[in-house]
C-alpha positions in Angstrom: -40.2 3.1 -35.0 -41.0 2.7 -31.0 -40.7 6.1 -29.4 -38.8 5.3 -25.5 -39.5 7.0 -22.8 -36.9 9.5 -20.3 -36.8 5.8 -18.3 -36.5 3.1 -20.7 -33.7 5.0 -22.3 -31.5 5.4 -19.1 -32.3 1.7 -18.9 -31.0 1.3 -22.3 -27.9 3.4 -21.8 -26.9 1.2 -18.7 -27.6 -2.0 -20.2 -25.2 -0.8 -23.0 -22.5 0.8 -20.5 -22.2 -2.9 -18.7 -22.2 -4.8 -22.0 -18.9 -3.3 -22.6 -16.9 -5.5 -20.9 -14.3 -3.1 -18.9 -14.7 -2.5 -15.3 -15.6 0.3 -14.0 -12.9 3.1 -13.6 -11.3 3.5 -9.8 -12.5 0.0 -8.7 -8.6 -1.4 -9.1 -10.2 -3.9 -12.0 -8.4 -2.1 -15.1 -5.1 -2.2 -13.2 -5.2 -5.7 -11.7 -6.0 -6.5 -15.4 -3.2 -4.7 -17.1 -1.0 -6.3 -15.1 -2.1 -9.8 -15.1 -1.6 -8.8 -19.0 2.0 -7.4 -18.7 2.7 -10.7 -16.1 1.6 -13.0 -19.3 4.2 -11.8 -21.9 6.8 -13.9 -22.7 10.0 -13.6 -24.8 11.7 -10.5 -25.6 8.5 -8.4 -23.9 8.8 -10.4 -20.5 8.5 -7.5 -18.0 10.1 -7.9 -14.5 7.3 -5.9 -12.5 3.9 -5.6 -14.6 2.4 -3.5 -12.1 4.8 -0.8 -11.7 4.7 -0.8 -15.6 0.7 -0.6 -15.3 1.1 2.5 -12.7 3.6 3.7 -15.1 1.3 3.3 -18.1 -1.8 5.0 -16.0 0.0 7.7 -14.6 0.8 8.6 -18.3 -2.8 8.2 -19.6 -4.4 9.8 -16.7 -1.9 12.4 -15.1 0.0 12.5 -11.9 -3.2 13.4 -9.4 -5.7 12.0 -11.4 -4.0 8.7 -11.0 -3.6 9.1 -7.3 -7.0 9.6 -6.9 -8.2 6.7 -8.8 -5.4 4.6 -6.4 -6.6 5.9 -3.5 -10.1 4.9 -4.3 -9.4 1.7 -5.4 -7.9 0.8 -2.1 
């Protein structure tokens, strides 16, 4: 088994961090996303305004201020 060193294994965690498909958190990705994805539904779970159900849904996962923040920053 290869031993890595302090540098290939902060090289390795990266790699593995951007493999993972989701954008990176307070960029405005995850939301624009979500709501693309809420815009897409059809039938009975057609929503009238994805993104206010997307702030709704992030303001519940994240709290009140910690949402804000990520807004503000993706701005």
């Amino acid at each position: 088994m290869k031993a890595f060193t302090r540098k290939e294994q902060a090289a390795n965690l990266l790699k593995a961090k951007n493999e993972k498909g989701k954008p990176k958190l307070g960029s405005g990705k995850r939301f624009q996303q979500l709501a693309k994805e809420l815009g897409s539904k059809k039938g009975k779970a057609k929503v009238k305004n994805p993104a206010a159900l997307a702030a709704w849904i992030g303001k519940n996962k994240y709290g009140k201020v910690a949402f804000a923040k990520l807004s503000a920053k993706g701005k």
